[in-house]
C-alpha positions as CSV (number, residue, x, y, z in Angstrom):
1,X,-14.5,-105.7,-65.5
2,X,-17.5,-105.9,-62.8
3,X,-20.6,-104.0,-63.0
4,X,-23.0,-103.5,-60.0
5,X,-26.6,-104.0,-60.5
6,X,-27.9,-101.7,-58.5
7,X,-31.7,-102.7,-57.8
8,X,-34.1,-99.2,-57.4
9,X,-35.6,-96.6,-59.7
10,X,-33.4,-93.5,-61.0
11,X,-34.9,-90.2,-59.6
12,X,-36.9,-89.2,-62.5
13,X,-38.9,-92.5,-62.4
14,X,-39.5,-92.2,-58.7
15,X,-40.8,-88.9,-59.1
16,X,-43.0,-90.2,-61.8
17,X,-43.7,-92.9,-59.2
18,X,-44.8,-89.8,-56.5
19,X,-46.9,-88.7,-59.1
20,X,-44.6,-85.4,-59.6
21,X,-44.9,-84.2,-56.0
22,X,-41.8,-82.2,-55.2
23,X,-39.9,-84.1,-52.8
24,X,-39.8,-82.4,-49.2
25,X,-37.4,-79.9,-47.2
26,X,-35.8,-82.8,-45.4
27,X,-35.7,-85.1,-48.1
28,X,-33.2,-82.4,-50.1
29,X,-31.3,-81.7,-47.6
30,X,-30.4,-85.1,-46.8
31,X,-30.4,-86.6,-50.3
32,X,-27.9,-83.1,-51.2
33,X,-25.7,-84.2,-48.8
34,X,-25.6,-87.8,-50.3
35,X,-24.5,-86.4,-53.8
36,X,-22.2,-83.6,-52.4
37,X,-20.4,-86.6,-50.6
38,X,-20.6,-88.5,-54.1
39,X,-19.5,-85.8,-55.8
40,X,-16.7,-84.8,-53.3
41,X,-14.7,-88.6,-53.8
42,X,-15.0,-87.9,-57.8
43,X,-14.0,-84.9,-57.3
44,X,-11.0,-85.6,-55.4
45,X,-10.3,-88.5,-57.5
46,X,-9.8,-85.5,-59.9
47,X,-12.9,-86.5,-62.3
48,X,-15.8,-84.4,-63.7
49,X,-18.6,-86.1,-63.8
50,X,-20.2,-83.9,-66.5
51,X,-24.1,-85.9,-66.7
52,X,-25.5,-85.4,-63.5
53,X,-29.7,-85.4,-64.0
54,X,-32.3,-87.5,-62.3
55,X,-32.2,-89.9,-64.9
56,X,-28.1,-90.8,-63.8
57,X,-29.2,-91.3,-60.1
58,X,-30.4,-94.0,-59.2
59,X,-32.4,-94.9,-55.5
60,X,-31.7,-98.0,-53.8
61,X,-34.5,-99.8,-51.9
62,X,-32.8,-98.8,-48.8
63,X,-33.2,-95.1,-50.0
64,X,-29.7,-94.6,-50.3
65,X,-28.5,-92.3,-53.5
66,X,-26.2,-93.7,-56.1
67,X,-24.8,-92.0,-59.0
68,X,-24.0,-93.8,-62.4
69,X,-22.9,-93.3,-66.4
70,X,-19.4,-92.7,-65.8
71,X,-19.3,-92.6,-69.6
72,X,-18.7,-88.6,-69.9
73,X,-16.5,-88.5,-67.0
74,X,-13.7,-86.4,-67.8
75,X,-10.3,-85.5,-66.0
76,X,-10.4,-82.5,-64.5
77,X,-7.1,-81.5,-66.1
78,X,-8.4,-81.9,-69.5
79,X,-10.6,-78.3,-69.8
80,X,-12.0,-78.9,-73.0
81,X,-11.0,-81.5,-76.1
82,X,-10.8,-80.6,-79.5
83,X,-12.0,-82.3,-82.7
84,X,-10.7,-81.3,-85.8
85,X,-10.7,-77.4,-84.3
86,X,-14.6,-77.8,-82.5
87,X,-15.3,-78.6,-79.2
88,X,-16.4,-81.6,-78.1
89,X,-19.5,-81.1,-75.4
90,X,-21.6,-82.9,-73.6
91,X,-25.1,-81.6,-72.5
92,X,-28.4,-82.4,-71.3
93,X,-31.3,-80.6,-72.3
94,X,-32.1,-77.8,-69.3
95,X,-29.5,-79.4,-67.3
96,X,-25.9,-78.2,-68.5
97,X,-24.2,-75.0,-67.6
98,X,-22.4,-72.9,-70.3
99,X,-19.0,-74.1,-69.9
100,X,-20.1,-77.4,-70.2
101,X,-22.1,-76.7,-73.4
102,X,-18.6,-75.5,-74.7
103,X,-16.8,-78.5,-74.0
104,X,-15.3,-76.3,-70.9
105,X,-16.8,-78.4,-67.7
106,X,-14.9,-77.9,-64.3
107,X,-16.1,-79.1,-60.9
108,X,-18.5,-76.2,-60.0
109,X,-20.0,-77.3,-63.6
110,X,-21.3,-80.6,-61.6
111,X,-22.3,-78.1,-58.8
112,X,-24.8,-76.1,-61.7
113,X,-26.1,-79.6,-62.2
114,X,-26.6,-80.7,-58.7
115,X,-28.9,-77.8,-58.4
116,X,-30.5,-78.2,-61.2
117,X,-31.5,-81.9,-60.3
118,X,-32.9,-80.1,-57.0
119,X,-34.8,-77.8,-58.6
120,X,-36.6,-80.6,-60.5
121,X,-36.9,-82.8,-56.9
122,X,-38.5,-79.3,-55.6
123,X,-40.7,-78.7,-57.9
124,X,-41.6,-81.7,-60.3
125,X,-40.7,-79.9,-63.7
126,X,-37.9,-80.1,-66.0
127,X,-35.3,-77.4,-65.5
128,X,-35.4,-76.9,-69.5
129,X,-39.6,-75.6,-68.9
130,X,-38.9,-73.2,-66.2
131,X,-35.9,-71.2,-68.2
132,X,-37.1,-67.8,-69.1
133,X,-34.9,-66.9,-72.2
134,X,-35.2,-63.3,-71.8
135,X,-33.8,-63.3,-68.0
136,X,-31.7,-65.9,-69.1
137,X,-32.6,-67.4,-65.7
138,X,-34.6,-70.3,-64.6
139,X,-37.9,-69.1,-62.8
140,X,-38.8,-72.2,-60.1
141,X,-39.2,-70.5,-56.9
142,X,-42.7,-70.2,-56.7
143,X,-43.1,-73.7,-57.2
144,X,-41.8,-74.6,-54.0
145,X,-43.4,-72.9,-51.8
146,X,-43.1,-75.4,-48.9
147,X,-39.3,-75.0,-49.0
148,X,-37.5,-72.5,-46.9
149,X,-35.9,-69.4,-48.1
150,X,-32.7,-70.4,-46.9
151,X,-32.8,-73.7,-48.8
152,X,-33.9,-72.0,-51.9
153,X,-31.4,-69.4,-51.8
154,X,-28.6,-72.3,-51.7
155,X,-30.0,-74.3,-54.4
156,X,-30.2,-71.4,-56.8
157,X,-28.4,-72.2,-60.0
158,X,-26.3,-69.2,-61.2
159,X,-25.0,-69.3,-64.6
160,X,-21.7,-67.5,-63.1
161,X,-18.9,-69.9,-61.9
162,X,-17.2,-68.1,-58.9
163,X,-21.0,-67.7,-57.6
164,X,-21.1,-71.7,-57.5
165,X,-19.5,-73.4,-54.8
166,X,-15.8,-74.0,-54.6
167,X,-15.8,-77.9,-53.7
168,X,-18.0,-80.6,-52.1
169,X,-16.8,-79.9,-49.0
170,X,-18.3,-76.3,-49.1
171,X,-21.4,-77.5,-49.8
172,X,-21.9,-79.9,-47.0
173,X,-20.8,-77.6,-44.3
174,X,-23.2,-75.1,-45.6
175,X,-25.8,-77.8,-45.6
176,X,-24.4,-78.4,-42.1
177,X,-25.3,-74.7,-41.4
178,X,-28.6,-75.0,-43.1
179,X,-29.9,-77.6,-41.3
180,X,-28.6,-76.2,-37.9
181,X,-30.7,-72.7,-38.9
182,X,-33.8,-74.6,-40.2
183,X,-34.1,-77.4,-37.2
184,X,-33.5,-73.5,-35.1
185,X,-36.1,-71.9,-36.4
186,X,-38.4,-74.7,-36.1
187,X,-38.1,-75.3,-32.7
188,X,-38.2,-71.5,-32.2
189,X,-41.8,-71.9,-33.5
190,X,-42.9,-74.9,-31.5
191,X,-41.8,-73.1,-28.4
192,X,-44.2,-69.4,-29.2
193,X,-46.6,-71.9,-30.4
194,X,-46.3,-74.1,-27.5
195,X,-45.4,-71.9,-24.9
C-alpha cells in the first residue's frame, strides 16, 4: 500500500493561519467546486465519505483542495450497520446531519457536510457555536455579510434530505449558474457606476 504525503495545511489550520477571516465570495465558489468534483468521483465510485470537516481537507501549496481520512468511508449500499442491535455512527461535533448521527449516511449526507464546512470558511466559527437548539437551525448568516444572497441561499444546510442536492453534478451546475448571475450582477454595477 502507498500513501501520499500531501504537503499543505488542512482548512481549519489555514483559517487559523488567516487569523479566522472568513474566506471570500470567490474563494467558495471555486474551492466548492473543487470538493463537489471530489465528492462527485466518490460518489460515483459508490462511497460515502461520511467525515467531511475542515480538519479532513487538506490545501496544497499550489492551493489546490484535497480531501483525506477515507477511514469512515462507507458503501453507499450499506444504509446503516448494526452492532449487536445499535447503530453504528459516525459524527463530528456541529458537523453531522441526522441520518448520519443514526448510522443512516447517504450521499446528500456529505452534501449537509459540505455546507457546513462553508459555513465555517464564511464565517470563521464552528458550525456546533452557531446552532440555535430551539430553531433547531444553524444561525450564520449575519456573519457573512460580504457574501451574496444567492451564495448564501445555496450553502444553507437544511436538516431535510430531499431539500439537499441530488448529486455532485447538481451542485456544480448550480455553481455554474451562480457564478454566471454573480459575475452578471457585478458587471451590471460597474457599468451604472461607470457609465
Amino acid at each position: 500500500m502507498v500513501i501520499e504525503k500531501i504537503e499543505g495545511p488542512n482548512l481549519e489550520q489555514w483559517l487559523k493561519q488567516q487569523q479566522n477571516l472568513p474566506i471570500s465570495e470567490g474563494q467558495a465558489l471555486a474551492w466548492f467546486k473543487q470538493l463537489a468534483e471530489i465528492l462527485g468521483l466518490v460518489h460515483n465510485q459508490q462511497y460515502v465519505h461520511r467525515d467531511i470537516k475542515p480538519a479532513n481537507i487538506m490545501i496544497r501549496p499550489d492551493g489546490q483542495l484535497v480531501l483525506i481520512d477515507f477511514g469512515t468511508t462507507r458503501g453507499i449500499t450499506i444504509t446503516y450497520v448494526a452492532n449487536n442491535g445499535a447503530m453504528i455512527s459516525i459524527s463530528s461535533s456541529g458537523y453531522s446531519p441526522r441520518e448520519q448521527m443514526h448510522g443512516q449516511a447517504i450521499p446528500q449526507s456529505d452534501f449537509f457536510v459540505l455546507g457546513c464546512t462553508f459555513v465555517f470558511l464564511l464565517t470563521g466559527c464552528q458550525p456546533a457555536q452557531l446552532y440555535d437548539s430551539h430553531l433547531d437551525i444553524l444561525k450564520w448568516r449575519h456573519l457573512a455579510n460580504n457574501v451574496s444572497p444567492l451564495l448564501l441561499d445555496f450553502i444553507e444546510v437544511s436538516n431535510e434530505i430531499n431539500q439537499r442536492p441530488e448529486n455532485a453534478r447538481k451542485i456544480l451546475d448550480k455553481l455554474t449558474e451562480l457564478e454566471n448571475q454573480l459575475i452578471g450582477s457585478t458587471s451590471a454595477t460597474v457599468n451604472i457606476v461607470g457609465g
